[in-house]
C-alpha positions as CSV (number, residue, x, y, z in Angstrom):
1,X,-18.2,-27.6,9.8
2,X,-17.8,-27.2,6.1
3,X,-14.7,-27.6,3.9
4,X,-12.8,-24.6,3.5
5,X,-11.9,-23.1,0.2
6,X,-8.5,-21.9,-0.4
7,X,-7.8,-20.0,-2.8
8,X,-3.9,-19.0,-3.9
9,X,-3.9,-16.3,-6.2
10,X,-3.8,-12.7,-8.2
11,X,-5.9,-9.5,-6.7
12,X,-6.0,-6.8,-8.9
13,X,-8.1,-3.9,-9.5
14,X,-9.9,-3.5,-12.9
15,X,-9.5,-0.3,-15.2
16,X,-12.3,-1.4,-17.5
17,X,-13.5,1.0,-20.5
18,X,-15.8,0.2,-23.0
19,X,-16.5,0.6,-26.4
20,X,-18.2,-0.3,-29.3
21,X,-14.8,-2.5,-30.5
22,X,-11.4,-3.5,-29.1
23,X,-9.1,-1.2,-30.9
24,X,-6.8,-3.2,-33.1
25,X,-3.0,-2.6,-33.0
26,X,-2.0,1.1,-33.3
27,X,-6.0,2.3,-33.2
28,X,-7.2,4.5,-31.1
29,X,-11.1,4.5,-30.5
30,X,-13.9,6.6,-28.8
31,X,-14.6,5.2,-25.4
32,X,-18.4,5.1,-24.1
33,X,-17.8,4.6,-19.9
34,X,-14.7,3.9,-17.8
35,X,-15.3,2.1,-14.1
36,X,-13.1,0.6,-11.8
37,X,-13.6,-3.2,-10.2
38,X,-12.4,-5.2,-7.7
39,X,-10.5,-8.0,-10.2
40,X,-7.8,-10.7,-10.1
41,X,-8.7,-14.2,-11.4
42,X,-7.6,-15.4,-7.6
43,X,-10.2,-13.1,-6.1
44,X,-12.6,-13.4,-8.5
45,X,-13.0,-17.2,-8.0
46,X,-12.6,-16.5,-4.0
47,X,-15.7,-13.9,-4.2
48,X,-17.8,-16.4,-6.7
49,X,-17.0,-19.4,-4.2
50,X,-18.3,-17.2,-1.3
51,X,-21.4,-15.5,-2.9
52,X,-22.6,-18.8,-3.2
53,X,-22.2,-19.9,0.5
54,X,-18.5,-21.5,0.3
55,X,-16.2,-20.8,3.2
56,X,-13.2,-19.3,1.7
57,X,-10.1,-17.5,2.3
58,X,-7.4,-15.9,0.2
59,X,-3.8,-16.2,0.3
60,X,-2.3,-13.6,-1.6
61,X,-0.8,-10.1,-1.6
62,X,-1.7,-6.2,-1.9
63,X,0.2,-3.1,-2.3
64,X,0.6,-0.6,0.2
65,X,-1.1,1.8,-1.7
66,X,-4.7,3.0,-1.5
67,X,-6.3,0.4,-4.3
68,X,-4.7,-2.4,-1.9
69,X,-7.0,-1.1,1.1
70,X,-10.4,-0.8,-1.3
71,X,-9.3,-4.1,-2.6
72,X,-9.0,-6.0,1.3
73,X,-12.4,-4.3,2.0
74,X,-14.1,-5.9,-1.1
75,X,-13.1,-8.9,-0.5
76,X,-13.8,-8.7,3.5
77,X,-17.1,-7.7,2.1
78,X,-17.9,-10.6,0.1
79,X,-17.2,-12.7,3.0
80,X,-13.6,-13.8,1.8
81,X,-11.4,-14.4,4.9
82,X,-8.7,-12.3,4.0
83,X,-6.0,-13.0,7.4
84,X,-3.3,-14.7,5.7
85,X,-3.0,-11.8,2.5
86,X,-0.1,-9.6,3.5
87,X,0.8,-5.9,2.4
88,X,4.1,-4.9,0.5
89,X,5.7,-2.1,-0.8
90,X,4.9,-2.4,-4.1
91,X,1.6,-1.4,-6.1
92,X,-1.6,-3.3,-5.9
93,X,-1.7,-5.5,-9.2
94,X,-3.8,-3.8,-12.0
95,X,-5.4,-5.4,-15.1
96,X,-6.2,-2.6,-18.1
97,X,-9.2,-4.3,-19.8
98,X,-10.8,-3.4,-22.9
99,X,-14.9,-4.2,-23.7
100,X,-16.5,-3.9,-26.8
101,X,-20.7,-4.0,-27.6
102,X,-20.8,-7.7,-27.7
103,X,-19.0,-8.2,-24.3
104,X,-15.8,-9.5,-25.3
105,X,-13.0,-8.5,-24.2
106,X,-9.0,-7.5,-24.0
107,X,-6.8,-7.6,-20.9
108,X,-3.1,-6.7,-19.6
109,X,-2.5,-7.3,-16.5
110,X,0.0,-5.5,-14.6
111,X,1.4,-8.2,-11.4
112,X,2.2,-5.3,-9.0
113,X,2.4,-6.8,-5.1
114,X,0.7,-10.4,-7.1
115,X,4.7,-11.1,-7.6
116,X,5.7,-11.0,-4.3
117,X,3.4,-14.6,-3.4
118,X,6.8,-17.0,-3.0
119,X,7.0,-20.5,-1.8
120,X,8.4,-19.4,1.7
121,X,4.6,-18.1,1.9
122,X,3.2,-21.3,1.1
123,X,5.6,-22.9,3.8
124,X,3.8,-19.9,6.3
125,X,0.4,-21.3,5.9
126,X,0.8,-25.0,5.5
127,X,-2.4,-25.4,8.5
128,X,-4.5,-23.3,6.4
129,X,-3.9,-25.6,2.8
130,X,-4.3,-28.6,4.9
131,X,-7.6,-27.5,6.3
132,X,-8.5,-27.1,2.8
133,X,-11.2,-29.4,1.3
134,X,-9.9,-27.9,-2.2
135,X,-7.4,-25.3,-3.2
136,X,-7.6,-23.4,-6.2
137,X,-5.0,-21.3,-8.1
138,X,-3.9,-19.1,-11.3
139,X,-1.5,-18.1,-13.5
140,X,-1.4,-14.7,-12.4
141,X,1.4,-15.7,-9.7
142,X,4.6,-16.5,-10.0
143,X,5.3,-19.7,-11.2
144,X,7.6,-21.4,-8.8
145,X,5.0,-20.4,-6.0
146,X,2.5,-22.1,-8.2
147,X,4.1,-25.2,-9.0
148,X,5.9,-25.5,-4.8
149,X,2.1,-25.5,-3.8
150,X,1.4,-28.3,-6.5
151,X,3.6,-30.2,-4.7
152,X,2.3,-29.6,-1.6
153,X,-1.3,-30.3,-1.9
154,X,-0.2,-33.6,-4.1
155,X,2.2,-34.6,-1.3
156,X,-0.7,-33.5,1.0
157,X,-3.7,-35.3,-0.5
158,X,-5.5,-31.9,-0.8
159,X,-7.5,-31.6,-4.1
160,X,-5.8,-28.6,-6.4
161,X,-8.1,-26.8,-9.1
162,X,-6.1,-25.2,-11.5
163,X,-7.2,-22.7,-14.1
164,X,-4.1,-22.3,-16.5
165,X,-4.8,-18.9,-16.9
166,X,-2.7,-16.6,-18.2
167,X,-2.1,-19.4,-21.2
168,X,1.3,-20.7,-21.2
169,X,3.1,-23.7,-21.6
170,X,3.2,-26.0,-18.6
171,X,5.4,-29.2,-17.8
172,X,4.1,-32.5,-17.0
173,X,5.6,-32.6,-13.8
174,X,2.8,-29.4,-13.0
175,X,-0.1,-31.2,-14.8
176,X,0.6,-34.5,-12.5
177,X,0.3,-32.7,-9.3
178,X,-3.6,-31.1,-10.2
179,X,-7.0,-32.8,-10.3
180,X,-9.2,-30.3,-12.0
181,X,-7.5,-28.7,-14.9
182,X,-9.8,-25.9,-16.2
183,X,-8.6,-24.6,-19.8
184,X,-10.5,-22.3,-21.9
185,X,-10.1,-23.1,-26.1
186,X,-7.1,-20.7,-26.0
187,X,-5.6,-22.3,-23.2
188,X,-6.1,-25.7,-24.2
189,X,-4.5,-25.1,-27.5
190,X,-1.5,-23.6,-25.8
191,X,-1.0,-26.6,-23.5
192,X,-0.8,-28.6,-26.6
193,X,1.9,-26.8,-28.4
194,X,-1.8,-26.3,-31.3
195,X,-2.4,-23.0,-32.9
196,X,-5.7,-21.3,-31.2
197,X,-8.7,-21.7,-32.5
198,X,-12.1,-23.3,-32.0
199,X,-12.3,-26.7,-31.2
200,X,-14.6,-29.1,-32.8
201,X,-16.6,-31.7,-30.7
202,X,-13.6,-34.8,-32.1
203,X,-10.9,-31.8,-31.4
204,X,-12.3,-31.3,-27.8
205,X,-12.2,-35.0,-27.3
206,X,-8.8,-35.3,-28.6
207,X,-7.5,-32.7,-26.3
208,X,-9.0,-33.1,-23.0
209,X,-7.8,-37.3,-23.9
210,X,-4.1,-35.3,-24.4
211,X,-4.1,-33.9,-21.2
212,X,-5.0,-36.1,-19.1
213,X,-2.2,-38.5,-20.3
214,X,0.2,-35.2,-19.3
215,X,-1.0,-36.3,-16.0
216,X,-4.3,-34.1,-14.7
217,X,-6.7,-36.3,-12.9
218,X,-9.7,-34.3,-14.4
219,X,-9.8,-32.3,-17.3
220,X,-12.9,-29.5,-17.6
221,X,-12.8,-27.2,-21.2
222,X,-14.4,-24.2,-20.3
223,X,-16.1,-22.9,-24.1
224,X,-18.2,-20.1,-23.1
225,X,-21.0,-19.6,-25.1
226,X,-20.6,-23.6,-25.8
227,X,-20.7,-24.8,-22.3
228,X,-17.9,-27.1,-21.0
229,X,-16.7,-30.1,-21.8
230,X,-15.7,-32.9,-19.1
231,X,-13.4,-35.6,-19.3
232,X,-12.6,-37.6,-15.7
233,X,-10.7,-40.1,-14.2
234,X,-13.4,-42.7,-14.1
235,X,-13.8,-42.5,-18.1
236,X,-16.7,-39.9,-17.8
237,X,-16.9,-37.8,-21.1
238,X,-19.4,-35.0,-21.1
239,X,-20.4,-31.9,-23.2
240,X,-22.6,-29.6,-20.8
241,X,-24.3,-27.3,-22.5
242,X,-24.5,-23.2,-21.9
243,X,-27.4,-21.1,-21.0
244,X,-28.6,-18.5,-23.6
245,X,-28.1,-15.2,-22.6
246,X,-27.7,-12.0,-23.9
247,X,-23.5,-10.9,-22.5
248,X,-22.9,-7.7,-21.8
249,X,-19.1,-8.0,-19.9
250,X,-17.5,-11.8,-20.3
251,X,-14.6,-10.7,-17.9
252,X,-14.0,-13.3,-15.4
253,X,-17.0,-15.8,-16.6
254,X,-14.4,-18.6,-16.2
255,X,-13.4,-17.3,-12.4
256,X,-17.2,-17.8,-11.8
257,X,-17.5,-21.0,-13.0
258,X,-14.4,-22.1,-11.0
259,X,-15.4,-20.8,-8.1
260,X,-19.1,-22.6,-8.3
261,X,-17.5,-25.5,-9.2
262,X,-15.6,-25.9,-6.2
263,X,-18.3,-24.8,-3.9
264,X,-20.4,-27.8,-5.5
265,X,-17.9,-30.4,-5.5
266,X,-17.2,-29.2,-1.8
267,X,-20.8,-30.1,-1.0
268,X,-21.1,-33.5,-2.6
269,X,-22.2,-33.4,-6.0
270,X,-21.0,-35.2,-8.5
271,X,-18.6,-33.4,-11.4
272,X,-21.6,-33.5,-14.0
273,X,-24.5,-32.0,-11.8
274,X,-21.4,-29.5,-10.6
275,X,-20.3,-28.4,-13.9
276,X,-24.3,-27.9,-14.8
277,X,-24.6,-25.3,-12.0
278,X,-21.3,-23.8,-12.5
279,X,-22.6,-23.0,-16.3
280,X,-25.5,-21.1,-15.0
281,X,-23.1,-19.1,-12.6
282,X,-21.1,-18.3,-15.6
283,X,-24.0,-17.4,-17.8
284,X,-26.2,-15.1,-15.2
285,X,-22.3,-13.5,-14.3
286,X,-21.8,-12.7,-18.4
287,X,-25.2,-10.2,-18.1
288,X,-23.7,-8.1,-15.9
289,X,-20.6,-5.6,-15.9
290,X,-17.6,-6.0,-14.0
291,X,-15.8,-9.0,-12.3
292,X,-16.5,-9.6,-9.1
293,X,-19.4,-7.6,-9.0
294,X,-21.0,-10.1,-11.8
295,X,-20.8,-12.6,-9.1
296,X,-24.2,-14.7,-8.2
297,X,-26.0,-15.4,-4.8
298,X,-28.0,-18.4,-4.8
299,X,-31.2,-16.6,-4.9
300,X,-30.0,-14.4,-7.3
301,X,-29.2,-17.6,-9.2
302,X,-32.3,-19.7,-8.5
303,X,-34.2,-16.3,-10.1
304,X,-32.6,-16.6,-13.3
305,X,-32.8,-20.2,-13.4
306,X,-37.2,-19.8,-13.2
307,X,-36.7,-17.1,-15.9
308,X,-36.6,-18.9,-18.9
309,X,-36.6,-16.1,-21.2
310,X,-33.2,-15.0,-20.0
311,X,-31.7,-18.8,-19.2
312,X,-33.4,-21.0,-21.9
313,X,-31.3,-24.1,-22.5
314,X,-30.5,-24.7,-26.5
């Protein structure tokens, strides 16, 4: 029977328009499409994990409006188990997201029914987490859910990913209780009390050896164009590099790489040959538009892996 995946976070729909640059503050600009997307970094990474053959399901919530029906179906329909994700009377959560011609992008998030998740819904499902082979979680929720299910799954013995996503500060107590910390640059600098920017190779060294004395197990810098950078409890440091490929919509790269991770690490690789094929999930989801419609299947995935013109190594 294989590990389950459980993932404890955000669903959202995606208002995503696109244009040819991000307005700046007070701009407005001439949009080229508008679509709408099934979104949420805690659905995201519970659609990526199950594209690619994980069993997952989702605990979260969804308004009692009509995007919180479309959004149960998508999900359903990616083979997320969806049981323990209740309805309330609020609206579904919504994320407004900007694209420009490059495929970066610009997101507000709206949290809607995604802060009604409490601790006494933790407490509800405490078979499901301890079925869990890893649990996986956000930002997007509030954060005394977050941090009562950190001390759960540590109390537990269950494995807890956690992408620190939105970026905001968060206490050592938090960081002792998870064993895959996944910050992107942003993030990381956030974490640190640094002002954002770039890291350099010593500066990514120097962080990811900063948080793991905050008390993570395993630190993973997600760079995206750059690859990712590892840094584990046995003394393992290691850049992985990215795949070349031409982005068209970055929204939710780092959900996919999150959720590949975790199906990998589920099914016995190591961290290194993990984070590899969780780099190509990120990469092949970048060339198309939309979150969790970006997300892989393994055939889809060993394709672009045989196509080196579109997934050429630097």
């Amino acid at each position: 029977m294989k590990k389950e995946i459980v993932v404890v976070g955000s669903i959202n729909l995606d208002l995503v328009a696109s244009s040819s640059r991000i307005p700046l503050p007070g701009e407005t600009v001439s949009g080229s499409s508008f679509r709408t997307f099934p979104g949420g970094k805690g659905a995201n990474q519970a659609v990526a994990a199950a594209r690619l053959g994980g069993a997952v399901t989702i605990l979260g919530k969804l308004g009692n409006d009509a995007f919180g029906i479309e959004l149960r179906d998508s999900l359903e329909n990616a083979g997320v188990k969806t049981g323990p994700v209740e309805n309330v009377a609020d609206s579904s959560g919504v994320a407004l997201i900007n694209t420009d011609a490059k495929g970066e992008n610009a997101i507000t998030v709206m949290a809607g029914a995604n802060g009604h998740l409490s601790p006494v819904d933790i407490d509800a499902n405490v078979e499901l987490l301890r079925r869990a082979g890893i649990v996986l979680t956000q930002l997007e929720i509030p954060m005394d859910t977050i941090g009562h299910l950190a001390s759960f799954t540590r109390q537990e013995g269950i494995p807890l990913m956690l992408d620190p996503a939105p970026a905001k500060p968060l206490s050592s107590a938090l960081l002792s209780c998870v064993d895959w910390l996944t910050p992107n640059e942003t993030e990381t600098c956030v974490l640190l009390g640094r002002a954002e920017r770039n890291l350099s190779q010593s500066e990514l060294e120097d962080a990811a050896t900063s948080l793991l004395q905050r008390g993570c197990k395993n630190v993973i810098l997600k760079l995206g164009a750059r690859g990712c950078y590892l840094a584990l409890a046995d003394g393992t440091r290691r850049a992985v590099p990215a795949h070349k490929v031409t982005a068209v919509d970055t929204t939710a790269a780092g959900d996919a790489f999150n959720g590949a991770f975790a199906v990998a690490i589920l099914s016995g690789e190591n961290a290194v040959n993990s984070a590899e094929w969780a780099c190509a999930v990120a990469a092949l989801s970048v060339t198309r538009h939309g979150a969790q419609p970006s997300m892989p299947t393994p055939s889809e995935l060993e394709r672009f892996l045989e196509a080196p013109s579109i997934a050429l190594k630097p």
